[in-house]
C-alpha positions in Angstrom: 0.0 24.3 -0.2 0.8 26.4 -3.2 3.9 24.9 -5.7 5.7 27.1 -8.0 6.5 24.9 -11.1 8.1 24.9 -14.3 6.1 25.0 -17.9 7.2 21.7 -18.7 4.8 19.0 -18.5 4.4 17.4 -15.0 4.0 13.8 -13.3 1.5 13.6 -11.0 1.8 10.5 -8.5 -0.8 10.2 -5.4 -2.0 7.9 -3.5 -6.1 7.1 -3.5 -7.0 6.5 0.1 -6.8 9.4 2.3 -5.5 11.5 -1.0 -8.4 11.4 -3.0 -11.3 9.3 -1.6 -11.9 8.7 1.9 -9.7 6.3 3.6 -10.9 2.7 3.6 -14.6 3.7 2.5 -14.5 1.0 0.4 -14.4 -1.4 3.3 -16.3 0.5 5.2 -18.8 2.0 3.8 -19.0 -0.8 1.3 -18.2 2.0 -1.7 -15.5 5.3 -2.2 -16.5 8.6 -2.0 -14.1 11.4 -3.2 -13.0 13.8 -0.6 -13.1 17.6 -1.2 -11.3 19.5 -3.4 -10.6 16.4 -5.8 -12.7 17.1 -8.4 -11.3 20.8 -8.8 -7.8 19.8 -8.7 -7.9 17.4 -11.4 -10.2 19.5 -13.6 -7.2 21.8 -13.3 -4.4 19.3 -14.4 -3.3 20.7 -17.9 -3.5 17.8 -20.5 -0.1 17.5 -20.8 0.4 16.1 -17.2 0.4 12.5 -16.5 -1.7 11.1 -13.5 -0.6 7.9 -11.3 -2.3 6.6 -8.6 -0.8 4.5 -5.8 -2.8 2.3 -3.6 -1.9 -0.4 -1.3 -5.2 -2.3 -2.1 -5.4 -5.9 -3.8 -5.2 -6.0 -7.7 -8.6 -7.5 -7.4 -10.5 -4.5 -6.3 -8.7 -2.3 -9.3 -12.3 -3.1 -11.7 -14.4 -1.4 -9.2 -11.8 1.7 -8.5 -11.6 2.2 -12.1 -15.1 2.0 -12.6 -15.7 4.4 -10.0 -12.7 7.4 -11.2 -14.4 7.2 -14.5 -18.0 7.6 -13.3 -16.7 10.8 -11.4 -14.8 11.9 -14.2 -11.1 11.5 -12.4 -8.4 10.9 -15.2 -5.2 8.9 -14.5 -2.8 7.1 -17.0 -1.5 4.4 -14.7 -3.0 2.8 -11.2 -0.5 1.0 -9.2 -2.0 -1.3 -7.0 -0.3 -4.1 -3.9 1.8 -0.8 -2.7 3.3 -1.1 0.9 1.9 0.8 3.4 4.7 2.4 4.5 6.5 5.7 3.3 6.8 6.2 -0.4 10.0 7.6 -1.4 10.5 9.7 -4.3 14.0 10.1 -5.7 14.5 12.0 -9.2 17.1 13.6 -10.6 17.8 17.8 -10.7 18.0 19.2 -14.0 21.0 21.0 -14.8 19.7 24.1 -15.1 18.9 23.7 -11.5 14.8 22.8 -12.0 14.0 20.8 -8.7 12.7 17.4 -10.8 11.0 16.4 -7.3 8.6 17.4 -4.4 6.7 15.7 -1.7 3.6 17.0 -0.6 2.0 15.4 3.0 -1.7 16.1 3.9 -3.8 15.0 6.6 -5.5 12.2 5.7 -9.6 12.8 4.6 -8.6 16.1 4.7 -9.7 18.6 1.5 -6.9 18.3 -1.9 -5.4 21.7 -1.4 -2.6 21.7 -3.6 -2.4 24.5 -5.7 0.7 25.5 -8.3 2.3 29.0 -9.9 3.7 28.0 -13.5 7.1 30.1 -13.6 8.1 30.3 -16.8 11.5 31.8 -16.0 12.3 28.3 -14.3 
């Protein structure tokens, strides 16, 4: 998946299991482990960007998911935890000048963090 964005400073909003560790490893495997690609693609975040995380688990497992995004060096500004399982539903505003303000991206679940981006500066 390759995005073609502006030069404005971007929000970043993805959810943690399936996303960016492997789904339910925690419970599983008794620990997370980062799926492919995850490391690269936030190395790659410009500073600028902010980072949330979704994540329908309990508030009381947020020490231990912290703990582990800083050991492997993941940066986020906010973790929202208790989400619904369902859909998550993005809805933002165009910009007059008629920048798209919001995109959806859907990947398979455990599957490598592919998402790549063209900065167009004429946008």
């Amino acid at each position: 998946m390759k995005l073609t964005l502006s030069s404005l400073p971007h929000t970043w909003i993805l959810d943690v299991d399936g996303t960016i560790v492997k789904h339910n490893g925690y419970k599983i495997d008794g620990y997370d482990t980062l799926l492919p690609g995850v490391k690269e693609f936030f190395a790659s975040l410009p500073s600028q960007d902010r980072v949330i995380l979704l994540t329908a688990r309990k508030a009381e497992y947020l020490p231990a998911l912290k703990e582990f995004l800083t050991k492997n060096q993941i940066r986020y500004d906010h973790i929202i935890t208790d989400v619904p399982m369902g859909e998550r539903i993005l809805v933002n505003d165009n910009k007059p000048s008629g920048l798209k303000c919001a995109y959806a991206v859907n990947k398979e679940r455990d599957e490598i963090l592919n998402i790549g981006w063209l900065l167009d500066e004429n946008i």
